[in-house]
C-alpha positions in Angstrom: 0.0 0.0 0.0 1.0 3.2 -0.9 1.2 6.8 0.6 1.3 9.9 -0.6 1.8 13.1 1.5 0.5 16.6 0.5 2.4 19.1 2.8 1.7 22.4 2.3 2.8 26.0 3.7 1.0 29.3 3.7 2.4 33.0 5.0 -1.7 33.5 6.3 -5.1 32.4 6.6 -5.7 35.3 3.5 -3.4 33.2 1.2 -4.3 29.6 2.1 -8.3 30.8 1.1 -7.1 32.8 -2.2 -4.6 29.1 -2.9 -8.4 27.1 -2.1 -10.4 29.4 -4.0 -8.7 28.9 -7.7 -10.7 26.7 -9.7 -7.6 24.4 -10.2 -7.3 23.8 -7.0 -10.9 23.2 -6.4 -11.4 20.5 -9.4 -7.8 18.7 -7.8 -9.6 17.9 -4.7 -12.8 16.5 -6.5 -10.7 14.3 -8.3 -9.0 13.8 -5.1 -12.1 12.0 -3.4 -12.3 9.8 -6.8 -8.9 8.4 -6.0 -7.9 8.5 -2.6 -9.2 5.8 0.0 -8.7 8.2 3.3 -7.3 11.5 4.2 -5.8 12.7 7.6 -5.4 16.7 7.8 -3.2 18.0 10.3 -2.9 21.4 11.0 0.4 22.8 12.7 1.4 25.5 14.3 4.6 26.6 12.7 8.2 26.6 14.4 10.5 26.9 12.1 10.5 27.5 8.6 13.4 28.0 6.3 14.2 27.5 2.3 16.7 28.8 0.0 16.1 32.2 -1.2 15.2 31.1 -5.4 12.4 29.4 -6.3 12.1 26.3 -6.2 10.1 23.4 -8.9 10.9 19.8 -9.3 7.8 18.1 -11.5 10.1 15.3 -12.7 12.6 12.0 -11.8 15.2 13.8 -9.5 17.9 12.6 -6.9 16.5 14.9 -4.2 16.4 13.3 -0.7 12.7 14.1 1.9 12.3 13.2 5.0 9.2 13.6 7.2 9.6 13.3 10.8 7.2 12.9 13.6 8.9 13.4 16.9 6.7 12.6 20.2 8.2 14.9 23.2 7.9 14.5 26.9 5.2 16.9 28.7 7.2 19.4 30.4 10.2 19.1 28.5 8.7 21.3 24.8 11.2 24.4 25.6 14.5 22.3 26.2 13.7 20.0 22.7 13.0 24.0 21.3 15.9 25.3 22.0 17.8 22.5 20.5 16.0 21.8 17.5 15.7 25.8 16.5 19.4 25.6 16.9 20.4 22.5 15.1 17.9 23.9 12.4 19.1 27.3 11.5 22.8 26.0 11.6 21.7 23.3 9.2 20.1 25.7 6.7 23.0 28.7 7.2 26.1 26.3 6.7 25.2 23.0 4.5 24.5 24.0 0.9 22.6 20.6 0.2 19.5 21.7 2.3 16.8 23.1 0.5 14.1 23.2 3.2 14.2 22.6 6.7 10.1 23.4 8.4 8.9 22.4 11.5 5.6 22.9 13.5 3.7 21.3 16.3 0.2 20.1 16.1 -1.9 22.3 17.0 -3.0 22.3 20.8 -0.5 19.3 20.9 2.5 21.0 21.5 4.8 17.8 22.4 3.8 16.5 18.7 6.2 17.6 16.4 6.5 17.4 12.6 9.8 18.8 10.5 10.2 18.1 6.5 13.7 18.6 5.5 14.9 18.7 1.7 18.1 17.7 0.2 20.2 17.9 -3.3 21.1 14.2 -2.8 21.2 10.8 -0.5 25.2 12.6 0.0 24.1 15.8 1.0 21.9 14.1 3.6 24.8 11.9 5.1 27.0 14.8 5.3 24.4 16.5 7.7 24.1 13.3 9.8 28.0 14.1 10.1 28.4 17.5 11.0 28.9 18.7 14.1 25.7 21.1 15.2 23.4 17.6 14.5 25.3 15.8 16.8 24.9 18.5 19.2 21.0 18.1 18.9 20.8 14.3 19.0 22.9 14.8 22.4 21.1 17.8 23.6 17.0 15.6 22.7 18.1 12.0 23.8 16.5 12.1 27.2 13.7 14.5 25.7 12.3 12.4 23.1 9.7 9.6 23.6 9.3 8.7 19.9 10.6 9.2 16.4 9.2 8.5 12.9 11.3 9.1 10.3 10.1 8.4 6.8 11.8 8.7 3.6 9.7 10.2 0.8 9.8 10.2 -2.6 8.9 13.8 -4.1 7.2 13.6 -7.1 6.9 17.5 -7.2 8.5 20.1 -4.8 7.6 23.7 -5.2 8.5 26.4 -3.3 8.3 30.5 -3.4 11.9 31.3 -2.3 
């Protein structure tokens, strides 16, 4: 079986109801309920959202390496995983060329439930991260912080992205 993740990112409410009010976008989800067994929404609150300056649109076979990651925190403990992650993240983005996007949010009223979606170039780019020094630091910093991890490895069929 099969799944397919739509993740998208809005600067406000305003844009996210302009983006559902296009026709296009409207005649995708009919043809959405034609195709797709079940559907789970989550809304988050965002933490941390960072991507390269251009523009960014993959529609086609490419070596580009996603990961979605669901991270369960321990109650109590939401401001030292924070600190760490925000950290680790912004690092990431400033010093490794091979990241494209690094975004992260909490569910909403579920602040212990986080999600991040990190892009890369390639598989390589992505080990280098794993290497460097400021992750590391983070896996350290989270190990007694963190009660679960998902980590799954997408396959983007299309990536677009403002700048």
């Amino acid at each position: 079986e099969y799944k397919n993740y739509l993740i998208e990112s809005y600067q406000n409410d305003d844009a996210y109801q302009k983006h559902e009010s296009l026709s296009q976008v409207q005649q995708f989800e009919r043809d959405l309920k034609d195709i797709v067994n079940s559907q789970v929404k989550v809304k988050l609150y965002p933490e941390f959202i960072s991507t390269k300056p251009e523009k960014l649109a993959i529609t086609h076979d490419n070596q580009y390496v996603v990961y979605l990651t669901e991270i369960g925190v321990q109650l109590g403990k939401g401001d030292e995983f924070d600190n760490a992650v925000m950290k680790e993240m912004k690092t990431a983005v400033e010093k490794e060329d091979g990241i494209l996007a690094m975004i992260a949010g909490t569910i909403m009223n579920q602040p212990n439930e986080w999600f991040s979606l990190e892009v890369y170039k390639t598989e390589e780019t992505y080990e280098e991260h794993l290497k460097t020094k400021h992750f590391k630091k983070y896996l350290e910093a989270t190990k007694y912080v963190v009660e679960s991890k998902g980590l799954h490895l997408l396959k983007p069929d299309c990536i677009m992205d403002q700048g």
